[in-house]
Backbone bond lengths (Angstrom), bond angles and torsions (degrees), N, CA, C in turn:
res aa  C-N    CA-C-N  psi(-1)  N-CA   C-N-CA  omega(-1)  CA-C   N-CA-C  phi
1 X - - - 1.449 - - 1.533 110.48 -
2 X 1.712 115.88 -37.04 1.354 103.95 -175.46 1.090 122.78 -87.96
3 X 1.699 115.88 -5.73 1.322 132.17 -179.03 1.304 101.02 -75.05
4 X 1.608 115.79 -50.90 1.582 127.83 -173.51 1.788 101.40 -51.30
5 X 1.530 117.83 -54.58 1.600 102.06 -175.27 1.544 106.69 -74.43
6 X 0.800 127.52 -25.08 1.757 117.04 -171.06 1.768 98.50 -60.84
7 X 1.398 98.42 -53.40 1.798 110.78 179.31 1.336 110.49 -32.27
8 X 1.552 93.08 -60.04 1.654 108.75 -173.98 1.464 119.32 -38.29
9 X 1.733 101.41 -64.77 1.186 128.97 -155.10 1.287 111.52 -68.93
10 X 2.024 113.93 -34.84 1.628 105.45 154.64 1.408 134.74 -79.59
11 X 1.326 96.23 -3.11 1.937 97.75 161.86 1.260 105.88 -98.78
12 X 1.454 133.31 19.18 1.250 106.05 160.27 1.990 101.79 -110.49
13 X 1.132 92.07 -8.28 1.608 104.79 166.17 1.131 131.32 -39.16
14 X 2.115 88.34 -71.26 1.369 113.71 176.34 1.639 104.43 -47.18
15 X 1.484 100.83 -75.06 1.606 112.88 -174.83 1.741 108.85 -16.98
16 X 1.139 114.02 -67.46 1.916 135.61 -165.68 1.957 75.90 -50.58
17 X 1.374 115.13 -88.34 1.739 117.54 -161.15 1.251 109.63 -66.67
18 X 1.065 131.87 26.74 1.932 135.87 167.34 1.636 91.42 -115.45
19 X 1.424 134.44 -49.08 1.327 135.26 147.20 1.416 114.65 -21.85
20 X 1.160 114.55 -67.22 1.482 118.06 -175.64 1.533 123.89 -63.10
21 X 1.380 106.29 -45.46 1.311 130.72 167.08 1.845 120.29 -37.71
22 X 1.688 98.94 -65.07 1.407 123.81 174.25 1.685 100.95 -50.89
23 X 1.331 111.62 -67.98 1.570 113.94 168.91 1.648 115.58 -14.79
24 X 1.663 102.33 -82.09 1.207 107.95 -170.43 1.233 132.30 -65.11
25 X 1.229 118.45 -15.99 1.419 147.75 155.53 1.531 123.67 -43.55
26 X 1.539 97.03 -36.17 1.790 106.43 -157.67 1.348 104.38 -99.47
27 X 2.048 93.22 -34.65 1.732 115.06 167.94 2.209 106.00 -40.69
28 X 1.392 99.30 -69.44 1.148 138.17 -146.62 2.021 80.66 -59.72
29 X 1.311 102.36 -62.23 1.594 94.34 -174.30 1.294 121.48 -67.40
30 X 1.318 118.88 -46.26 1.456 115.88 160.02 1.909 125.12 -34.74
31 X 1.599 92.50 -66.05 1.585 83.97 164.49 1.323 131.64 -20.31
32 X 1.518 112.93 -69.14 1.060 133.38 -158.61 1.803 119.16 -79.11
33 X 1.131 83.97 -9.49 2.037 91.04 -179.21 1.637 102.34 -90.76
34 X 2.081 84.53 147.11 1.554 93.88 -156.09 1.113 98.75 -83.66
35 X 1.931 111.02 -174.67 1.785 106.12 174.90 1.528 106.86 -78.40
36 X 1.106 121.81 144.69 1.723 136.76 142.78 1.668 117.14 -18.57
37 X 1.340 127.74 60.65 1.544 93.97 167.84 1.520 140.95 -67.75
38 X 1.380 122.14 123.63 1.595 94.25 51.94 1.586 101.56 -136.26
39 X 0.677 109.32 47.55 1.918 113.62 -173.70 1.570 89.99 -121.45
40 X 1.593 108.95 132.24 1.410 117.02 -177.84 1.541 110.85 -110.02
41 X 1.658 115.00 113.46 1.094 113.07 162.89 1.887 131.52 5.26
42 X 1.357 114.33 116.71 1.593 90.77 162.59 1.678 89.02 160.84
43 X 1.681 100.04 -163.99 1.671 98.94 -175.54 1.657 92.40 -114.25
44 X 1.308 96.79 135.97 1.446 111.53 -177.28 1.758 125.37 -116.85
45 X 1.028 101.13 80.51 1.934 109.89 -166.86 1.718 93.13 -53.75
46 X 1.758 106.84 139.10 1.432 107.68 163.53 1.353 123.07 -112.95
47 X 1.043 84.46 112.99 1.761 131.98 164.51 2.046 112.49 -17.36
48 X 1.376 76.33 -39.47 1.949 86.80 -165.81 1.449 113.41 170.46
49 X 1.589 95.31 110.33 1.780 117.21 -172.43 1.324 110.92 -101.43
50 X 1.567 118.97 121.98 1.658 99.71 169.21 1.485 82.26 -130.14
51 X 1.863 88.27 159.62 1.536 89.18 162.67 1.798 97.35 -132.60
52 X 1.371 124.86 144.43 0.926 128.48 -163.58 1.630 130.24 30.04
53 X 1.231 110.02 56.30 1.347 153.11 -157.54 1.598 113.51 16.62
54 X 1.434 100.14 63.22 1.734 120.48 161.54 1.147 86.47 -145.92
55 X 1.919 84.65 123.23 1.631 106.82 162.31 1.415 118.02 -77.38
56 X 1.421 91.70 133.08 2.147 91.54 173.31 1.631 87.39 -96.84
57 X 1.567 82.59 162.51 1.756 110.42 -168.44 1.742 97.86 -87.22
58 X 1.260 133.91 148.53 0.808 146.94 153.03 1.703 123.77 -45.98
59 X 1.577 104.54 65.61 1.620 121.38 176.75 1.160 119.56 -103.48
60 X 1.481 109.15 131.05 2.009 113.26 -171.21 1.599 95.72 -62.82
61 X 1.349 120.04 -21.25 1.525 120.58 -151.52 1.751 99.26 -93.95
62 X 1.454 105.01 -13.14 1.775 100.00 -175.60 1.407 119.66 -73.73
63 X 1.017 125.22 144.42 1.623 131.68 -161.66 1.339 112.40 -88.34
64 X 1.912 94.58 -31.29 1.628 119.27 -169.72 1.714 122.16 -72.01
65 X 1.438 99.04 -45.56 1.274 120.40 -154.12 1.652 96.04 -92.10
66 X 1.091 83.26 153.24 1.785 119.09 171.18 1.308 111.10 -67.22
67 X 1.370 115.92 122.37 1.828 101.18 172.85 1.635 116.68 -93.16
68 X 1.616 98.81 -61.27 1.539 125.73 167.16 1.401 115.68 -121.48
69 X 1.347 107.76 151.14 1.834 99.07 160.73 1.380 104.04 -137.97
70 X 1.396 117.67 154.51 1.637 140.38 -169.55 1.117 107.59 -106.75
71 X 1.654 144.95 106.06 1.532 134.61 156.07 1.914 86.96 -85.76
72 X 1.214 100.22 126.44 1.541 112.54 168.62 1.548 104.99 -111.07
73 X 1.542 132.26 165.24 1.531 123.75 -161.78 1.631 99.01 -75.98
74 X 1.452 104.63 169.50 1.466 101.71 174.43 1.119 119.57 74.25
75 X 1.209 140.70 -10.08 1.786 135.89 156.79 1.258 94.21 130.14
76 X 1.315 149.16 -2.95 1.302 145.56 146.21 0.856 157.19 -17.29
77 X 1.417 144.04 101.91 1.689 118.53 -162.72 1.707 98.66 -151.64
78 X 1.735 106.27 -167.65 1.275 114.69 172.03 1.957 101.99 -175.05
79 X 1.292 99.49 137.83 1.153 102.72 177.16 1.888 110.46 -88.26
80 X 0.969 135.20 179.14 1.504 135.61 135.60 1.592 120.08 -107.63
81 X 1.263 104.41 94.68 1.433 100.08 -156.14 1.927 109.87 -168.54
82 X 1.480 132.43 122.98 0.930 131.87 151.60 1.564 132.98 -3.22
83 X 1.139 117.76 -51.56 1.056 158.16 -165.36 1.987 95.28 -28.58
84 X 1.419 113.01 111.07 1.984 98.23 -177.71 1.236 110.23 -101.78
85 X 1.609 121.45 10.95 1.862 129.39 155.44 1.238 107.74 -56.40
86 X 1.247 107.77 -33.78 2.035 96.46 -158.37 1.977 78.67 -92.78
87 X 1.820 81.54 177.23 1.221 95.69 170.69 1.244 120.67 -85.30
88 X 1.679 142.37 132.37 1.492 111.72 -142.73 1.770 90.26 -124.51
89 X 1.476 110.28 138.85 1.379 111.96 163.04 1.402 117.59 -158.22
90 X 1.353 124.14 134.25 1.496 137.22 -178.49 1.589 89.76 51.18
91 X 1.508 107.41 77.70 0.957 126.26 166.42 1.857 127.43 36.94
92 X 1.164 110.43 27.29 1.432 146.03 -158.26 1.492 90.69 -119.18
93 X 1.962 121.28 145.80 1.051 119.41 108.84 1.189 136.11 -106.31
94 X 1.561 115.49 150.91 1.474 129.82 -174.01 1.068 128.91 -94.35
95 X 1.098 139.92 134.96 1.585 141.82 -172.55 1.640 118.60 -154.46
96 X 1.480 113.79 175.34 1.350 121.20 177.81 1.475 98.29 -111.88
97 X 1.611 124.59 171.76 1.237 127.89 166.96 1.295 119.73 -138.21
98 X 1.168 139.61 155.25 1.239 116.17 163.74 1.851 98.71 -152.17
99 X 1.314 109.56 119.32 1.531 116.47 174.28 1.395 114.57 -75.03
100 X 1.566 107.91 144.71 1.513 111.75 170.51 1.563 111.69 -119.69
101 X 1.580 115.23 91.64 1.669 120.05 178.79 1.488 99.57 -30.78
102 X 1.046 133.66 -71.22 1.595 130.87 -122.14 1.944 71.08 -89.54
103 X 0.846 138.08 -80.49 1.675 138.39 -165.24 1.825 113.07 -51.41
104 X 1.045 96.92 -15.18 1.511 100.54 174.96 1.744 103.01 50.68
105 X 1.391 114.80 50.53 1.354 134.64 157.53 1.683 125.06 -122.03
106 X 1.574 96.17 153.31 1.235 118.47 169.08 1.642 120.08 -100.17
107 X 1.408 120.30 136.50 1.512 97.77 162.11 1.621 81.23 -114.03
108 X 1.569 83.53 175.70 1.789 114.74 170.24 1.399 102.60 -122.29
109 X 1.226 128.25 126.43 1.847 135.68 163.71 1.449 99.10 -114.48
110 X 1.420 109.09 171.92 0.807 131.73 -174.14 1.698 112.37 -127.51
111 X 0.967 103.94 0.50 1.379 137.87 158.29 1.318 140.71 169.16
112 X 1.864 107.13 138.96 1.596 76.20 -156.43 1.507 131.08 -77.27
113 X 1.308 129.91 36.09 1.382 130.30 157.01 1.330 125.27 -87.32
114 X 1.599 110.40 4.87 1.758 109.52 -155.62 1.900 70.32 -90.27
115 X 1.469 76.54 146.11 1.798 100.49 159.34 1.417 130.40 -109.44
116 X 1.604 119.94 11.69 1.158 130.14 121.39 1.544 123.01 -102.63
117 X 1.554 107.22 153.17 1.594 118.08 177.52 1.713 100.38 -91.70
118 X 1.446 93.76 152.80 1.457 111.19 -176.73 2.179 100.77 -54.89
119 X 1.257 78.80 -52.36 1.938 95.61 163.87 1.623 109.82 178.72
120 X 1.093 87.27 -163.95 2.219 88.38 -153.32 1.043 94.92 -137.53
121 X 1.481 138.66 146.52 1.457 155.14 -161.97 1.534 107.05 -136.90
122 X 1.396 123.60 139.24 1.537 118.10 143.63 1.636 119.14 -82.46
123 X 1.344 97.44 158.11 0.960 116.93 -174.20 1.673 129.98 -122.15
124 X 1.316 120.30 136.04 1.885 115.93 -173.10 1.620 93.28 -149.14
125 X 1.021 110.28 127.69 1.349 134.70 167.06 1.733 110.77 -111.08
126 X 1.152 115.37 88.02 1.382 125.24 152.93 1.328 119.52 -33.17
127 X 1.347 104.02 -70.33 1.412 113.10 -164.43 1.980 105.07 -132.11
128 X 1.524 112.03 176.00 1.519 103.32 -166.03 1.623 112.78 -68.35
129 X 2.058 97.46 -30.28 1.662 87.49 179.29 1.492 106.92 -112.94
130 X 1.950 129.15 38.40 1.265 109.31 136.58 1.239 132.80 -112.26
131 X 1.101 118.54 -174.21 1.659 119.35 -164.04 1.886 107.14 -150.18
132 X 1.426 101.17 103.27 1.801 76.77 -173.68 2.042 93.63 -121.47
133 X 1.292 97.83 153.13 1.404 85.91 -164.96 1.408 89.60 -139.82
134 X 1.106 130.95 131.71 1.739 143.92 171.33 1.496 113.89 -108.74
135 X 1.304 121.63 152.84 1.551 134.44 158.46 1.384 135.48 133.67
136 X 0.983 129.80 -160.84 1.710 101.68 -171.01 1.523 107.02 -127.92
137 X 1.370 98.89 160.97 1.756 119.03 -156.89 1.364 91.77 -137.68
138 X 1.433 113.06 99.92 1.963 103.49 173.51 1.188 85.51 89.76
139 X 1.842 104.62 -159.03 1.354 104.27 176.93 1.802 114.66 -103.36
140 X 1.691 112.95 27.44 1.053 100.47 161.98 1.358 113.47 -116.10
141 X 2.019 98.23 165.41 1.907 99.81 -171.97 1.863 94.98 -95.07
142 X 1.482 81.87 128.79 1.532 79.26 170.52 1.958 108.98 -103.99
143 X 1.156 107.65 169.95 1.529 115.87 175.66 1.709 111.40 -158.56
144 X 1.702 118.72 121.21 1.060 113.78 -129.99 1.859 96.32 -152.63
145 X 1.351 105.74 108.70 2.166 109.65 -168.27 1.412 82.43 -110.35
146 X 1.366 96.20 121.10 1.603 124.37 161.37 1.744 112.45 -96.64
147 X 1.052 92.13 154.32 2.109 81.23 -173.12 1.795 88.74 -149.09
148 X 1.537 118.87 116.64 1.513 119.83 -175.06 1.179 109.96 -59.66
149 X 1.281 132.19 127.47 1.235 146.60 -177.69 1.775 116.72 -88.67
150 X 1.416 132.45 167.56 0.865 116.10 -160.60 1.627 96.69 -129.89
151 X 1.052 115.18 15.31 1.641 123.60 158.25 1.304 114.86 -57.35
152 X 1.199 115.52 134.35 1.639 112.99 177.70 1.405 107.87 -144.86
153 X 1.279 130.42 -164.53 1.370 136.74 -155.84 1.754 108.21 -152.40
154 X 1.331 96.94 110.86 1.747 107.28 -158.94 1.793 98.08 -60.93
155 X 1.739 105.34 -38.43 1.651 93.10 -145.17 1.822 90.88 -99.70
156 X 1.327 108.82 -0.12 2.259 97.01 162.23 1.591 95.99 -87.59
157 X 1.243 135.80 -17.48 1.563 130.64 -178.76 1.457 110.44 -75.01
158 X 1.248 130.64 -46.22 1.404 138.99 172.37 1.424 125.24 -133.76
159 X 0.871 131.92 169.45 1.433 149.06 -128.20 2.057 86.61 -108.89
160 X 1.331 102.46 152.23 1.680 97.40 -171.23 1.829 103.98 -117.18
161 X 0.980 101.75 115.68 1.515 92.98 179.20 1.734 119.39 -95.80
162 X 1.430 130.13 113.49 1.325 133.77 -173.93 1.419 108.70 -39.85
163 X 2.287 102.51 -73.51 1.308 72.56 -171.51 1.807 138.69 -101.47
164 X 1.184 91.90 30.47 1.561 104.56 -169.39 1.869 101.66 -103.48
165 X 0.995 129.65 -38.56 1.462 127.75 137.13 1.866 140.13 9.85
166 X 1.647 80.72 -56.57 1.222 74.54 172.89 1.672 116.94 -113.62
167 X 1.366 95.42 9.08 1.915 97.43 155.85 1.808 113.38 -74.11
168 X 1.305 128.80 -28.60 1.400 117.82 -165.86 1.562 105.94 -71.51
């Protein structure tokens, strides 16, 4: 019996700091992965949504439309958007990306092991902060101006300190 709880009690140990471990690990690699060229990380407000070439208006209430989208480093992203293709959380959808320079395409995954994309976009960058991306999803063509936004995120920019935090 006392052998049985000691056993226990370091596999439930292990379990809790292999938890922790995996965490910091996933933290640690993510950090460190570079951006995708040629699309640069960041939050990208859209500019102008059509789908089968009528633009919808920019409404919090539309189910359809695109609000913002996120390229985060490493193939990362997130829409703000209805949308039940992506993977959806805190009112977000989620996805993978992966650009092709020479094809001037986008795919969308849904994770990045799927070996099909949810669907695939071209891509033209005018300038460094636009992004316009055309093509079809289902059987409609979408066409879609991203414009880099200048919103950012204090605590992926610097380091967070507990107890000094709550002096500023």
């Amino acid at each position: 019996m006392r052998v049985t709880r000691i056993v226990l009690k370091l596999l439930v140990l292990f379990i809790i700091v292999r938890g922790f471990y995996d965490n910091w690990k996933y933290f640690n690699e993510n950090k460190m992965q570079a951006e995708i060229p040629p699309i640069k990380s960041g939050v990208y407000d859209v500019i102008r949504f059509a789908v089968n070439r009528d633009t919808l208006a920019p409404l919090i209430t539309d189910t359809v439309r695109w609000q913002d989208l996120i390229f985060e480093r490493g193939g990362m992203g997130s829409i703000k958007t209805f949308d039940t293709s992506f993977r959806r959380r805190y009112g977000r959808g989620y996805f993978f990306y992966k650009p092709d320079s020479i094809k001037q395409t986008l795919e969308f995954k849904k994770f990045p092991e799927d070996s099909l994309p949810i669907f695939s976009m071209n891509f033209l960058m005018p300038d460094s902060n636009t992004v316009r991306l055309w093509g079809k999803k289902q059987n409609d063509s979408l066409y879609v101006e991203l414009k880099k936004s200048n919103r950012h995120f204090q605590l992926a920019e610097r380091q967070f300190h507990w107890l000094s935090e709550a002096n500023r």
